[in-house]
C-alpha positions in Angstrom: -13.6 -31.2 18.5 -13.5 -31.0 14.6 -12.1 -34.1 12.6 -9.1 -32.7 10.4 -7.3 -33.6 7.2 -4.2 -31.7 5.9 -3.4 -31.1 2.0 0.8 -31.1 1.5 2.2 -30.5 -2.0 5.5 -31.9 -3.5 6.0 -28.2 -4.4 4.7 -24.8 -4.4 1.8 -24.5 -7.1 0.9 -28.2 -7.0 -2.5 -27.2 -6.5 -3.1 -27.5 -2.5 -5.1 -24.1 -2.4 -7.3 -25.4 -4.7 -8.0 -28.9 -3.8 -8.2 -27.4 0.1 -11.3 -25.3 -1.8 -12.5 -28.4 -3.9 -12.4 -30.5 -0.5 -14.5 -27.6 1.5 -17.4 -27.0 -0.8 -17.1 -30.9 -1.0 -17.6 -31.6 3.3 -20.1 -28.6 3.2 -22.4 -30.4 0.3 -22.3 -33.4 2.4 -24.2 -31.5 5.2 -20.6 -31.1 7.2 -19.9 -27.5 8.5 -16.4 -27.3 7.8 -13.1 -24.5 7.8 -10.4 -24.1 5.8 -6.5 -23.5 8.0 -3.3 -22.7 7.2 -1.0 -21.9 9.7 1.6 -19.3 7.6 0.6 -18.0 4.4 3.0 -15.6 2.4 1.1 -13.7 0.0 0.7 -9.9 -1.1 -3.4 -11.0 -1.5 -5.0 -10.1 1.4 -8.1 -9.4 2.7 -10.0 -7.7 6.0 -12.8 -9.9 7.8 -15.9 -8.1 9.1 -13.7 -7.2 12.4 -11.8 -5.7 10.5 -8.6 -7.8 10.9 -6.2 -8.9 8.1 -5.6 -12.7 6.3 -5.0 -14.2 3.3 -6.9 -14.4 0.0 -6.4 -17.8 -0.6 -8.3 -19.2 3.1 -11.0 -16.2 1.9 -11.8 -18.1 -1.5 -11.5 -21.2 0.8 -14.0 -20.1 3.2 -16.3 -19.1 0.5 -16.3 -22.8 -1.1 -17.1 -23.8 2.2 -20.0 -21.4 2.7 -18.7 -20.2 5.9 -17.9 -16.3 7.0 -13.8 -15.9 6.6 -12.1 -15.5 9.7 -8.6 -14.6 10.7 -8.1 -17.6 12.3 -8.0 -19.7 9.2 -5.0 -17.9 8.9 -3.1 -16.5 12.0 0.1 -15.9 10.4 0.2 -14.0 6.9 3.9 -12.8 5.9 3.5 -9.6 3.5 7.0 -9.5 1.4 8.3 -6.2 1.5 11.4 -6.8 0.1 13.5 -10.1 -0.8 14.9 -11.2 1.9 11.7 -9.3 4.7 8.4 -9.1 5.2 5.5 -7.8 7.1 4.3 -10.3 9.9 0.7 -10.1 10.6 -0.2 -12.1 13.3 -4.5 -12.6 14.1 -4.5 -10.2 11.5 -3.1 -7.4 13.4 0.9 -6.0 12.0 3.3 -7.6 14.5 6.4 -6.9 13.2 8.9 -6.5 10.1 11.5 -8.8 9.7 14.1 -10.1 8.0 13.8 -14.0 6.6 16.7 -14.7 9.0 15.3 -13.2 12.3 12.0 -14.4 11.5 13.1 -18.4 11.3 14.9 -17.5 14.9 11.7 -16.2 16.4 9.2 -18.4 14.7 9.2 -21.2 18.2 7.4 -18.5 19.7 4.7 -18.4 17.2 3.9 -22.2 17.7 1.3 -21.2 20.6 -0.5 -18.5 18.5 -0.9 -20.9 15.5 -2.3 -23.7 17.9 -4.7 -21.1 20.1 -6.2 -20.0 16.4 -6.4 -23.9 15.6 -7.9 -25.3 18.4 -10.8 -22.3 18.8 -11.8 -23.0 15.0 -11.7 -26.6 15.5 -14.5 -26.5 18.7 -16.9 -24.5 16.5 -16.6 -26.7 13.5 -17.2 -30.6 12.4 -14.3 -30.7 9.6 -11.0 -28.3 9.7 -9.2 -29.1 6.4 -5.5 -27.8 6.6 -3.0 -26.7 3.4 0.5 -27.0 4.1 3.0 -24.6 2.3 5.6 -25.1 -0.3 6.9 -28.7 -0.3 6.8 -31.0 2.7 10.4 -31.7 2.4 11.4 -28.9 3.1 14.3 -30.5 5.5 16.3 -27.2 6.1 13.3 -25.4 7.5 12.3 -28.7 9.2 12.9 -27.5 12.6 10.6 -25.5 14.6 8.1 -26.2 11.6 4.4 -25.3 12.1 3.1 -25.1 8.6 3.7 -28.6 6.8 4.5 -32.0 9.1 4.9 -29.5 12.2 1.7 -28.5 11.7 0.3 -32.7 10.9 1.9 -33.7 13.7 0.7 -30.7 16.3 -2.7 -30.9 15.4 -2.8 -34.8 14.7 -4.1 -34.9 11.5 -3.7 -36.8 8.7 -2.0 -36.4 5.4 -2.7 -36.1 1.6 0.4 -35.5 -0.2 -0.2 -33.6 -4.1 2.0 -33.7 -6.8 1.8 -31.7 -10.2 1.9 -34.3 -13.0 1.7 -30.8 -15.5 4.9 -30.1 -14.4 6.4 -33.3 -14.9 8.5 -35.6 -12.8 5.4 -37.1 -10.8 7.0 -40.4 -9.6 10.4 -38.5 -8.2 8.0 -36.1 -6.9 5.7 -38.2 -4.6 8.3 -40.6 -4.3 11.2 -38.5 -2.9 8.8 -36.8 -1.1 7.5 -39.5 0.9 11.0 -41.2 1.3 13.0 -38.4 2.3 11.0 -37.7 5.0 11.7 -38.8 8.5 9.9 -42.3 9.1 7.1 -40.6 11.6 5.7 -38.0 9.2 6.1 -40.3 6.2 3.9 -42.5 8.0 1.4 -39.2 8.4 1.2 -39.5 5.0 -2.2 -41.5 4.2 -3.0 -40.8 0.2 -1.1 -39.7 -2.5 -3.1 -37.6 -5.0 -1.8 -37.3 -8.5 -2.9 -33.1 -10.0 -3.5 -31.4 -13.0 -3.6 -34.0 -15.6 -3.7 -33.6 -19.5 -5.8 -35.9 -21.5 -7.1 -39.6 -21.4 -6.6 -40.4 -17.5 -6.6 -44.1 -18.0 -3.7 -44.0 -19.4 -2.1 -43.2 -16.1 -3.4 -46.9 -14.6 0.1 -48.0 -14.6 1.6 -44.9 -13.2 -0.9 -45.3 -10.3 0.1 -49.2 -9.8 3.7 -48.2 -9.9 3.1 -45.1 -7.5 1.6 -47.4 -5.0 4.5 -50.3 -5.5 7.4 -47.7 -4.8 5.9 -45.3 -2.3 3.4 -48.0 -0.4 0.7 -45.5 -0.4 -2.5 -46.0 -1.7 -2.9 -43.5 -4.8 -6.4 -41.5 -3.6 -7.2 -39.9 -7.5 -5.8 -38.5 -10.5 -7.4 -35.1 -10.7 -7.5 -34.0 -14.3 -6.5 -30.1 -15.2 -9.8 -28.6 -14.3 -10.9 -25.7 -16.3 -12.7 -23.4 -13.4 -12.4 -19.4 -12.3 -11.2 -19.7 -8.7 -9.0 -16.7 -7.5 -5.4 -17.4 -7.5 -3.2 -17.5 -4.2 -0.5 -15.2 -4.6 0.5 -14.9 -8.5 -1.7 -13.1 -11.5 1.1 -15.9 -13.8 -2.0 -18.0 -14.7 -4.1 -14.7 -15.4 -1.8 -13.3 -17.4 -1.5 -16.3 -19.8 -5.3 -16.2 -20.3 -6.4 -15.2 -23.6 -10.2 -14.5 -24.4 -11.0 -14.7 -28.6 -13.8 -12.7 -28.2 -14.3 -9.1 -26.8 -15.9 -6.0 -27.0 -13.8 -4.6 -24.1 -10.3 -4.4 -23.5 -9.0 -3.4 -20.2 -5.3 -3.2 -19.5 -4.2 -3.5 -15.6 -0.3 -2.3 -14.9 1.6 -4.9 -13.9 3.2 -3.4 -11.0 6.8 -5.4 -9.9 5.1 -5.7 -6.1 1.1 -6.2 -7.3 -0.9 -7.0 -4.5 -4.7 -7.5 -4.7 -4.9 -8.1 -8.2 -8.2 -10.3 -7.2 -10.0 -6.8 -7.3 -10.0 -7.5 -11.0 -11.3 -11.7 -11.0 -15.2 -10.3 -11.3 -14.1 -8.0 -14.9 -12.0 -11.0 -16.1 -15.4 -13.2 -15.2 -17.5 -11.0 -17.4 -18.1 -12.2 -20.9 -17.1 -9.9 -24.1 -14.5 -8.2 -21.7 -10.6 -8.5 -22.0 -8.3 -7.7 -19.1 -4.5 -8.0 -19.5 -2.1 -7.3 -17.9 0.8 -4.9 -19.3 4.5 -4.8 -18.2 6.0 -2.5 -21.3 5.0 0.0 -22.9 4.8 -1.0 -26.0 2.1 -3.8 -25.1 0.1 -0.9 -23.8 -1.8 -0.2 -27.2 -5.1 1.5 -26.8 -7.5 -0.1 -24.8 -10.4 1.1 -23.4 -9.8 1.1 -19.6 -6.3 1.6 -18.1 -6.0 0.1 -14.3 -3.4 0.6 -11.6 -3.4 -2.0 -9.0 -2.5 -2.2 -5.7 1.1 -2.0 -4.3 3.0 -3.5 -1.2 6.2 -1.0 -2.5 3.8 2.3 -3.7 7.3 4.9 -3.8 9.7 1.6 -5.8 6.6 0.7 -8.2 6.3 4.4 -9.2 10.1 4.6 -10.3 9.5 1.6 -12.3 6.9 2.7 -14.1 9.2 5.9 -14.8 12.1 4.0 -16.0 10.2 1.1 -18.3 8.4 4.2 -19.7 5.0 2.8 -18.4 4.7 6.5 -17.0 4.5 8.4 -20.2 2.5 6.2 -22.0 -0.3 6.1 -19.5 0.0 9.7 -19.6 -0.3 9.8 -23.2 -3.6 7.9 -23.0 -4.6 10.1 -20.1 -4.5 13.1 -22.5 -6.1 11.1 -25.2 -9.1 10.3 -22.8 -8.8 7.3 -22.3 -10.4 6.7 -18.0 -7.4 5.9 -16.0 -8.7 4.2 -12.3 -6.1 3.7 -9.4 -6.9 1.4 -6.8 -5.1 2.0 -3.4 -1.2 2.0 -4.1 -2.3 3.0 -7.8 -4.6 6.0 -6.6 -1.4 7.2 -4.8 0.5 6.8 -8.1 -1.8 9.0 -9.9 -1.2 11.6 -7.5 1.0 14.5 -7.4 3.5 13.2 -4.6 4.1 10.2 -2.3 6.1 10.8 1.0 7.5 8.1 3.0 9.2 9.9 6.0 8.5 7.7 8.7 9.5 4.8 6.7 6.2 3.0 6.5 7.5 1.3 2.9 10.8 1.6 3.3 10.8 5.5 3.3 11.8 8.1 0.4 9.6 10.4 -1.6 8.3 10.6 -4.7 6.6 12.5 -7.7 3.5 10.4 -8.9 2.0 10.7 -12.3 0.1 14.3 -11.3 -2.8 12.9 -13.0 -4.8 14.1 -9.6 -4.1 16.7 -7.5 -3.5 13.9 -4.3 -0.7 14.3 -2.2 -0.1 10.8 0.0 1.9 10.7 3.1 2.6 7.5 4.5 2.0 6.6 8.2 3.1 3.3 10.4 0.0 2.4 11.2 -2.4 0.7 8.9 -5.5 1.6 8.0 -8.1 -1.6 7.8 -11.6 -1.4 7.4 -14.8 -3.5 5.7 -17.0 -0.6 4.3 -19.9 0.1 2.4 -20.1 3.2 0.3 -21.9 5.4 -2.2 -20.7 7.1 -5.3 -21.0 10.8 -5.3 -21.8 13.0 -8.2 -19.4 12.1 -10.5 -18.3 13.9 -14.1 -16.0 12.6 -17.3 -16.7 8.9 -19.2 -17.7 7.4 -15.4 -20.8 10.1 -14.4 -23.4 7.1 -15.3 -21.6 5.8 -11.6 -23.2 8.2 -9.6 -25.4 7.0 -6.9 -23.9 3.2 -7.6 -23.6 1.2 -4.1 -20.4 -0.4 -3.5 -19.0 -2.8 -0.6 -15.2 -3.9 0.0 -12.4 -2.9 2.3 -9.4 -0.5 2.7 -6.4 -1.4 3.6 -3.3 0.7 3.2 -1.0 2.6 4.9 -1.2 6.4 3.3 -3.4 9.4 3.7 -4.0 11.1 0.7 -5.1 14.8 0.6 -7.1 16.4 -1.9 -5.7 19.7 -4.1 -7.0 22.0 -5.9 -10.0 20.4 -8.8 -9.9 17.2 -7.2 -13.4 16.0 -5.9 -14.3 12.7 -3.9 -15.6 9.7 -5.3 -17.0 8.6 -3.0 -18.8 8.3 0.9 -18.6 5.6 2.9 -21.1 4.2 5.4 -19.0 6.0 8.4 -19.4 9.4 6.6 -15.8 9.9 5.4 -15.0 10.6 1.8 -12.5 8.3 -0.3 -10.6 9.1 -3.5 -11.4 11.4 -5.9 -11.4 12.1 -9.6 -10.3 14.7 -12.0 -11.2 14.7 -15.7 -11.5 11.3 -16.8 -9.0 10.0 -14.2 -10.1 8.6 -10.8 -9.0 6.9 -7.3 -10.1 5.3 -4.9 -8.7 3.1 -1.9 -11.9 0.2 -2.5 -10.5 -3.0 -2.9 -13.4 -5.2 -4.2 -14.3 -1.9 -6.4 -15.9 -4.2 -9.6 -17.2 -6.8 -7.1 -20.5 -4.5 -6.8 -22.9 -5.4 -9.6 -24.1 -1.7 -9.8 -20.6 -0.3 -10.0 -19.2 -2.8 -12.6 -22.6 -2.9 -15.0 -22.2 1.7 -14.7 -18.5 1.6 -15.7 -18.7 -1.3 -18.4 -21.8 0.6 -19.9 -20.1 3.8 -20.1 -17.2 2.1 -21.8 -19.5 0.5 -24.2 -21.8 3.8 -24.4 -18.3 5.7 -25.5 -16.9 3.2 -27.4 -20.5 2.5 -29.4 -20.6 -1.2 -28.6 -22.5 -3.3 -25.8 -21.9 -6.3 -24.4 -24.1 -9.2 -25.5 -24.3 -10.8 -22.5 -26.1 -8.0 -20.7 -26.0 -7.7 -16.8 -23.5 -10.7 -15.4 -23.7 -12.1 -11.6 -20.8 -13.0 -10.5 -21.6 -13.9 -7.1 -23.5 -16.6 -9.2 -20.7 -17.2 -11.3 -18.0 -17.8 -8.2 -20.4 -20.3 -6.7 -21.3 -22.0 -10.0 -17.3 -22.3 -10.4 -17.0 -24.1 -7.0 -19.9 -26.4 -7.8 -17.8 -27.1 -10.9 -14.2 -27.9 -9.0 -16.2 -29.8 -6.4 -17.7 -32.5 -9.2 -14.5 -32.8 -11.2 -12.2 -33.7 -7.8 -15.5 -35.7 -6.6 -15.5 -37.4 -9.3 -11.6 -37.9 -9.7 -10.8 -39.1 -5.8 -12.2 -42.0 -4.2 -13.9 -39.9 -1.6 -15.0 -43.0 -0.3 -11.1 -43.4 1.2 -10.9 -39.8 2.0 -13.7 -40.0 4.4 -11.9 -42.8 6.0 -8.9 -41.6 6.9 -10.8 -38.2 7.7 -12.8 -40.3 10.6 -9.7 -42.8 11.4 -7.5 -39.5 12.0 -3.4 -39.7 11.7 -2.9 -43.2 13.9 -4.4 -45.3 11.4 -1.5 -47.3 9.9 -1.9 -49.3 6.8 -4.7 -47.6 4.5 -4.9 -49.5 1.8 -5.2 -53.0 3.8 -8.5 -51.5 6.5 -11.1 -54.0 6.8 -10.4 -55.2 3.2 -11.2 -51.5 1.6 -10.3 -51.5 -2.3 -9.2 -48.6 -3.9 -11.0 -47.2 -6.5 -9.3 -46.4 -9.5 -9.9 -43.2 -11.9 
C-alpha cells in the first residue's frame, strides 16, 4: 500500500495544485512511482483518459509531472458549475447527476465510499499517492461529512503540509488561524507548514520563519519563492490573462467567454515564442489581430447572448468579413453556427441564433459525448489549406450534434471514420480539444498566419512536449531547492501518527 502525503492550502490559489505537481515530478525523479489524488475537484477544465472517462485538468498536469498515464481515479469526483448555485457531478468520470450546492452538501455522505474505493485501488498500484485538498482547510461550516481537506487526512491517514500565500499577504494570520482554529485532532495532522510564492531576498523571511514556528509549533518545511514556470492553470485563465509578452510577430485573440472551459487548449500557442495570445472581453480590445479564437463553453446558448449584448458578436463578424480566420473550438464551433437548440434542456434549455458564420445547426442532447481520438485534416481551402493532411490527437467532449448546411465541408476524419467540424471561407470548427497540442497542426496554422501576414517566426518549429517537461524539471528544482525535502521524506515514511516533528531523533530543520 502506497505511503501518502496531503497538500492543504490556507486558501484557494495558495498554490496546492502546483506544489502537488512540484512534489510528483519530485518522488518520480527519486526513482518513486507515484500518483497525484484529489478527492472533489470543481473546475470547468477537464479532460477524457484513454477510456474515455472524464477528470480534471489540474490531476492531468499532475499526472504528467509524475510521468504516469492520468486516470480518473486521481479524481473521482469533478463538480462542473453550470450555474451559481449547481453544477454537473461527474462521478469515475461518468455524469451522475445535476445538482444544486444545497442538495449536493445533503447527499455528499454517500459519496464517502466512492472517494475511498478510487483511493485505495490507486494506492495498491503505486509507492507514493500525494493528495491536494481544496479551498482552505478551515473550512468549519462544510466541516461535516468532509472528504476533500482533513476528511480526506484523516480517512486515508495521511499526513499534512499546510500552504499559505505570502503574495497575498497576511502569512502569519494565515497559517496561524489556520492551524489554531482547527479541531485539536486534525491540527495535530498538520506536520509542516510551507510558506508560497515569495517576492525577493528570502533570507529576509528568517525571522518570519522563527516566529511561524514559535506561535503555530510547527516546524516551517520551506519558503518557496514565486517561481516563474509554464504549468497549466487549475480552473482560472486570471494568471493568463495578466501575461504580457514584449515581443511578437503573432497576435492571437481568444474570446473570453463568461463560462470558458478548456482554455488549456490554448497553453501550447501561448508556449510558442514570437506569438501573442490574449484574451478579449470588449470589443473595443478586439483590435485586429491575426487569429480570432472561440473557446469552449459549459453555458454554449448564455455565452452566445453575451457576446450579442457586449457587442463581441459584431465585431468578430466585422473581422470575419475582413478575413481575418475565425476557429471555434467545441462550444465556440456551435457559436459560429447558424442555430443552437437546447430542447431537452441539456444546458439549461432555450435556443438560439449563433453568429451564421457556418452553415452548422447544433442540437443539444443529455447525453455526453466523450471520446480520446486521433484524426486527420481533410482537404482544406481559405488562409488554413497549408493544414491539410496535418495529424492531430485530443478528445471530444460536449454535449451537441451539429449538422452540416449547405457550403459547409468537414475538417476533419477521425481514427473511427466519422467527420468533425467543418469550415466555410476563412472560418472553421471543430469539437478537438488539444487542437494546437499537435506539432503538425500548430507549425501549418502559425505558418499560414505568418505566410499571410509576410513575417516568420524566428524561433522556427517549437516542441512543446519538450517545453512542458523542461517546465516541470524547472518547478521541481526551485521547490527542491526551497523545502527541506530531507523532513518531507520523513514524515512521508513516519505517516500521520508521528507527533512532534521538529524534536524526531534530534532532526534540525533546515532553513532557506
Amino acid at each position: 500500500m502506497a505511503k501518502a502525503i496531503m497538500v492543504q492550502g490556507t486558501m484557494s490559489n495558495a498554490g496546492k495544485s502546483i506544489l502537488v505537481s512540484a512534489l510528483c515530478h519530485i518522488f518520480k525523479q527519486d526513482g518513486r512511482k507515484v500518483a497525484p489524488f484529489k478527492s472533489q475537484n470543481m473546475a470547468l477544465n477537464s479532460f477524457i483518459t484513454r477510456d474515455g472517462l472524464e477528470m480534471g485538468r489540474a490531476q492531468v498536469t499532475q499526472a504528467e509531472a509524475a510521468g504516469v498515464e492520468p486516470d480518473v481515479r486521481m479524481n473521482p469526483i469533478l463538480l462542473k458549475p453550470e450555474h451559481d448555485q449547481g453544477s454537473q457531478v461527474i462521478l469515475h468520470g461518468e455524469v451522475w447527476d445535476t445538482v444544486t450546492a444545497r442538495n449536493y452538501y445533503a447527499m455528499k455522505s454517500k459519496l464517502v465510499p466512492e472517494v475511498m474505493k478510487a483511493y485505495d485501488s490507486l494506492a495498491s498500484e503505486f509507492d507514493i499517492i500525494v493528495i491536494e485538498g481544496a479551498g482552505s482547510a478551515a473550512e468549519l461550516n462544510l466541516a461535516k461529512d468532509d472528504f476533500v481537506n482533513m476528511g480526506m487526512a484523516k480517512m486515508a491517514k495521511t499526513p499534512v503540509l499546510l500552504v499559505g500565500d505570502i503574495d497575498r499577504g497576511g502569512i502569519f494570520a494565515q497559517l496561524y488561524g489556520t492551524v489554531k482554529v482547527l479541531p485539536d485532532d486534525e491540527s495535530a495532522l498538520i506536520k509542516a507548514l510551507i510558506v508560497n510564492k515569495f517576492r525577493g531576498d528570502i533570507s529576509l523571511f528568517d525571522d518570519g520563519v522563527t516566529i511561524l514556528e514559535d506561535i503555530c509549533g510547527k516546524p516551517v518545511a520551506g519558503v518557496v519563492p514565486y517561481l516563474n514556470v509554464d504549468i497549466d492553470d487549475e480552473d482560472s485563465p486570471a494568471e493568463r490573462m495578466a501575461r504580457k509578452r514584449e515581443h511578437s510577430v503573432l497576435d492571437i485573440a481568444v474570446i473570453f467567454l463568461p463560462h470558458i472551459s478548456n482554455f488549456t487548449d490554448f497553453a501550447a500557442l501561448e508556449a510558442t515564442p514570437d506569438v501573442k495570445v490574449r484574451y478579449v472581453k470588449e470589443p473595443y480590445r478586439l483590435g485586429n489581430p491575426d487569429l480570432v479564437i472561440i473557446p469552449g463553453s459549459k453555458s454554449t446558448i448564455f455565452d452566445m447572448l453575451r457576446l450579442r449584448e457586449c457587442g463581441l458578436e459584431a465585431a468578430v463578424k466585422q473581422l470575419a468579413n475582413r478575413g481575418v480566420p475565425i476557429l471555434g473550438i467545441c462550444g465556440g464551433y456551435q457559436i459560429l453556427g447558424a442555430s443552437i437548440n437546447d430542447s431537452e434542456g441539456a444546458e439549461g434549455g432555450g435556443a438560439v441564433a449563433g453568429m451564421n458564420l457556418l452553415p452548422v445547426a447544433t442540437e443539444f442532447a443529455a447525453e455526453k459525448h466523450r471520446t480520446r481520438v486521433t484524426a486527420a485534416a481533410l482537404e482544406i481551402g481559405g488562409i488554413f489549406a497549408p493544414l491539410t493532411g496535418s495529424a492531430l490527437e485530443g478528445y471530444e467532449i460536449h454535449m451537441g450534434v451539429s449538422t452540416l448546411k449547405d457550403g459547409a465541408k468537414p475538417l476533419l476524419k477521425l481514427s473511427n471514420g466519422t467527420l468533425d467540424g467543418c469550415w466555410f471561407g476563412n472560418v472553421y470548427g471543430t469539437y478537438l480539444h488539444g487542437f494546437f497540442d499537435s506539432t503538425e497542426c500548430r507549425d501549418a496554422i502559425l505558418g499560414a498566419l505568418c505566410k499571410s501576414k509576410g513575417v516568420t517566426l524566428s524561433a522556427g518549429a517549437f516542441d512543446f512536449a519538450a517545453h512542458k517537461e523542461r517546465n516541470y524539471d524547472l518547478l521541481a528544482q526551485g521547490v527542491r531547492d526551497a523545502l527541506d525535502m530531507r523532513l518531507i521524506y520523513r514524515i512521508l515514511e513516519e505517516g500521520a501518527l508521528m507527533n512532534g516533528i521538529d524534536n524526531i531523533n534530534g532532526l534540525t530543520l533546515q532553513r532557506t
